[in-house]
N, C-alpha and C positions, 0 to 999 in steps of 0.2 A: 446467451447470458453467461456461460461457462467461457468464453474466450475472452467474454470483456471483464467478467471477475478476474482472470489472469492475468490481463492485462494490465488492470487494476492493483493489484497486489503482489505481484511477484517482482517487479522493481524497485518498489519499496521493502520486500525482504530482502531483496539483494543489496540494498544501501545498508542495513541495520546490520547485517551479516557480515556485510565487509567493515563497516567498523567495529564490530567485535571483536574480528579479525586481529585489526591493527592496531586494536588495543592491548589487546593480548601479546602482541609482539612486541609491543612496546611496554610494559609492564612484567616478560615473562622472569627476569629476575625477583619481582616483589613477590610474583607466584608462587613463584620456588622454594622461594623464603620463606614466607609462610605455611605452603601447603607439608614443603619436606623439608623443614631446618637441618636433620640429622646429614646430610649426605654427604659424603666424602669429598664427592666432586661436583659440586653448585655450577662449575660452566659448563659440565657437561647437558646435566639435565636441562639449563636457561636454552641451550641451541636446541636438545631434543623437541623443546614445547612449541619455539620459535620454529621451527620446521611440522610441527604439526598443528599451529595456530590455524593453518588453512583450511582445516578442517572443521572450522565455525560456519564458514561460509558456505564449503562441499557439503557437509551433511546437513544444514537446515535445506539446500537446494534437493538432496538428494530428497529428504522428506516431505519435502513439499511434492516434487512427482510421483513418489512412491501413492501418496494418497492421494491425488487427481487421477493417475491410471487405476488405483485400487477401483475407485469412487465410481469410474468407466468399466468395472469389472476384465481388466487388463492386469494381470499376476504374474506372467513370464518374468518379464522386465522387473520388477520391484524384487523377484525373488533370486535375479541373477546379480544384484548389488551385491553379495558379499564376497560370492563368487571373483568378480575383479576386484574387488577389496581386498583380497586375500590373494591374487594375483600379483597386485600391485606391489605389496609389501612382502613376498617371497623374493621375484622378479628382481627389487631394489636390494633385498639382503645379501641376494645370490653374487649380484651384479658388484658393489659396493664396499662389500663388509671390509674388505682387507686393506680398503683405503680411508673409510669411513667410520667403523667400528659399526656402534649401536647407532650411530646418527646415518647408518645406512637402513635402518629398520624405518627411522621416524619419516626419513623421505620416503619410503614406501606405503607409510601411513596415507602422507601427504598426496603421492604416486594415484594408490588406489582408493580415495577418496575421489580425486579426480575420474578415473574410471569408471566409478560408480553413476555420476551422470553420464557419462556418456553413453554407456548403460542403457538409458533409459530415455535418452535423448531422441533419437529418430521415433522412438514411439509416442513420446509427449509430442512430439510437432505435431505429428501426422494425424494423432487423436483433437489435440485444441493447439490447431496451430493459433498464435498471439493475433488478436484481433488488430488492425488497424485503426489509428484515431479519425475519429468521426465529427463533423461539430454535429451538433445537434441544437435544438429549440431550448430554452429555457423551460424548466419544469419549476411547479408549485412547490416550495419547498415544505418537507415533510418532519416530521420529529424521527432526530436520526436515534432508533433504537438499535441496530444493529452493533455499534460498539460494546453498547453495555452488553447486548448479548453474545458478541463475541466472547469478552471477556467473561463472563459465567461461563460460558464450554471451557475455555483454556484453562480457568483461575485452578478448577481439579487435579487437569493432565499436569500444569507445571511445577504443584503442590505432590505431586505424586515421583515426576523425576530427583525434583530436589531435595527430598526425603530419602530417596532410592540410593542417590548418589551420593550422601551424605556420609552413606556409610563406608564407602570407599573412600573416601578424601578422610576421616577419622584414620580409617587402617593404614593408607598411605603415610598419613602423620606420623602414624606409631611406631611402623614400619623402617622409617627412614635414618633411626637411630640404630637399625641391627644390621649386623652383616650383611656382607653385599650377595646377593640373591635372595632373601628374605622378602622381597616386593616382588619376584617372580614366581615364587611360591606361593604365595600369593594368591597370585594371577591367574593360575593353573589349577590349584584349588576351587578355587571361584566359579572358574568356567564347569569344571565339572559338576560342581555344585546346582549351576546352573539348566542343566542337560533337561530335567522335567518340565523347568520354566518355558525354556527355547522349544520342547515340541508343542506345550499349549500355545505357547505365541504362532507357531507355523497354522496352529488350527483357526486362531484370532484371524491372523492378519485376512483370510479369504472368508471368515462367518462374520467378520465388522459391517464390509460393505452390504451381504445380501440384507443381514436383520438392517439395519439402517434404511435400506432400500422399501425392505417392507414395510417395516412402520411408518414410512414416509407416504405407503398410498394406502395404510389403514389398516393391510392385511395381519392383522395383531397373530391368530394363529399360525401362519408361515413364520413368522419369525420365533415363536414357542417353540414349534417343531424343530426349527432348525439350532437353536438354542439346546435343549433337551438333548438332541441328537450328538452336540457336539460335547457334552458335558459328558455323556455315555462315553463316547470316544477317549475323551481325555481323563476320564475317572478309567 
């Protein structure tokens, strides 16, 4: 069932993904325009976005495997994505910079988003590898609820990045009227700001799957304990 849900779905993210993609690339001057009017140099930033549009499609793919191997209780892989992420975009800085400037950063964006499935790639085969199409018999047709209930699980998570992000696209805005490094400070601020966030999330991403697991065959205390346990941790 896992292979043929894959099968099922994963080429249809990749068509939605890729036109994201290329619409973003084709649109990344209006971006610009709007997100940062203040900026000095508007073509610089239109090429930065346009080399890292790909990264619509890399990272919905990455996170689509990151949670199918979670889901398989497989974490190596998922938690060595940033690891080449962060290769990729040294790698191209190092490599680049003095021919490229800053648009040797954005391809290393680009670079190591790439990397990041690859990442993750021989271990999603091997675990579900893509099932083969099959015909099969005609089935009685059912009332499809799984849509709507797709949609109640996502409608939270997607209500929760675009709030998240909201507020960075705000500071960017603000930002793009003041001095040049003002957006990298920014940046830097942020992340460190972020450092409490990023170690609860390291405890999420491996306590999501087991409580999910347990409540899934009943065992409501296993997932208490492990719950409570990890709150201790993180408190």
């Amino acid at each position: 069932p896992v292979r043929e849900l894959v099968a099922a779905t994963l080429p249809r993210l990749c068509v939605g993904l890729m036109a994201g993609a290329g619409l973003l690339m084709a649109g990344a001057p209006w971006v610009v325009g709007v997100l940062a009017p203040g900026l000095a140099d508007p073509a610089l930033a239109v090429d930065c976005t346009r080399l890292t549009a790909v990264t619509v499609l890399t990272f919905g793919i990455t996170g689509y495997f990151s949670a199918a191997l979670r889901a398989h209780r497989s974490f190596l892989p998922p938690a060595g994505v940033y690891v080449a992420y962060n290769i990729g975009i040294i790698g191209m800085t190092l490599a680049l910079h003095s021919l490229w400037g800053v648009r040797a950063a954005a391809a290393g964006v680009a670079v190591g988003s790439l990397l990041m499935i690859l990442t993750q790639l021989p271990t999603f085969l091997r675990l579900l590898p893509l099932a083969r199409p099959r015909l099969r018999r005609p089935r009685r047709r059912v009332p499809r609820t799984a849509p709507l209930l797709g949609m109640a699980v996502l409608a939270p998570v997607v209500l929760f990045v675009v709030s998240r992000q909201s507020q960075v696209l705000v500071e960017r805005f603000l930002a793009s009227t003041l001095p040049a490094g003002a957006i990298s400070h920014l940046n830097y601020a942020q992340k460190v700001a972020q450092m409490p966030m990023v170690l609860s999330l390291m405890i999420c991403t491996v306590t999501f799957p087991v409580v999910a697991r347990a409540m899934a065959d009943g065992n409501h205390m296993k997932a208490r304990q492990r719950v409570e346990r990890d709150l201790a941790l993180a408190g």
